[in-house]
N, C-alpha and C positions, 0 to 999 in steps of 0.2 A: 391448181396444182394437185388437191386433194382426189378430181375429177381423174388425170392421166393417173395418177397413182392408182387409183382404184379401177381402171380401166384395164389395165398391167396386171392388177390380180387378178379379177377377173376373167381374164383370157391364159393366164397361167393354172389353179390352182382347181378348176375344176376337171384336167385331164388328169389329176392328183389325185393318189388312195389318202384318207386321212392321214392315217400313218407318214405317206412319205411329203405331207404337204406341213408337215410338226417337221420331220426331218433336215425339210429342204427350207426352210424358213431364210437362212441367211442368202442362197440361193435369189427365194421369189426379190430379197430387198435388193439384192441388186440388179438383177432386169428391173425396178421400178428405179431404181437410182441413176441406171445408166437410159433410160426414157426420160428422168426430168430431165438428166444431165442435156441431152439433145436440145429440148423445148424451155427451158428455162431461161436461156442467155437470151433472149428476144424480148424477156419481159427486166431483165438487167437483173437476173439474179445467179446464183450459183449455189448449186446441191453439195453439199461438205459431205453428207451421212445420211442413208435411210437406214430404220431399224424398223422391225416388225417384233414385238413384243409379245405378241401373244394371239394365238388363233381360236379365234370361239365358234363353232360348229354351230348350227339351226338347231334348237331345243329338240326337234323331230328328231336330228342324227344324234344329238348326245343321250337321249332316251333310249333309242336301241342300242347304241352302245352298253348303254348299262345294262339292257337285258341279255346282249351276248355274252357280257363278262358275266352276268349271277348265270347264267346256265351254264360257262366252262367252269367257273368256280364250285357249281352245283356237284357236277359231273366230277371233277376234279374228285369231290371230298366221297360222295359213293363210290369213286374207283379206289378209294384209298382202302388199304387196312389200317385197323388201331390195334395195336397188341395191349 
């Protein structure tokens, strides 16, 4: 089960900007919900709920992450004035 599930995102989530793959979360669980729903009754089971709680990016992409936000935050704070 864990295998189609993870197959489902797989094939969904890396045609996804981060952004819209946070966004569309409740989205990817149901293409994975309506894929067991298919494949499940064969093994005599039935899918009530998928949830997808939380999406954790490859340490590589959450590192840049953080360097593009301290550079707009950078940028931010030099464009500012301070009276």
């Amino acid at each position: 089960m864990s295998a189609l599930g993870g197959a489902v995102i797989r094939a969904s989530v890396p045609r996804l900007t981060l952004d819209a793959a946070f966004e569309q979360k409740n989205d990817i669980a149901k293409a994975v919900e309506e894929e067991l729903e298919k494949a499940m009754p064969a093994y005599g089971l039935e899918i009530v709920q998928t949830l997808i709680v939380d999406i954790e990016p490859d340490t590589h992409v959450k590192r840049a992450m953080n360097e593009i936000n301290a550079g707009l935050f950078s940028n931010h704070i030099s464009s500012s004035s301070f009276v």
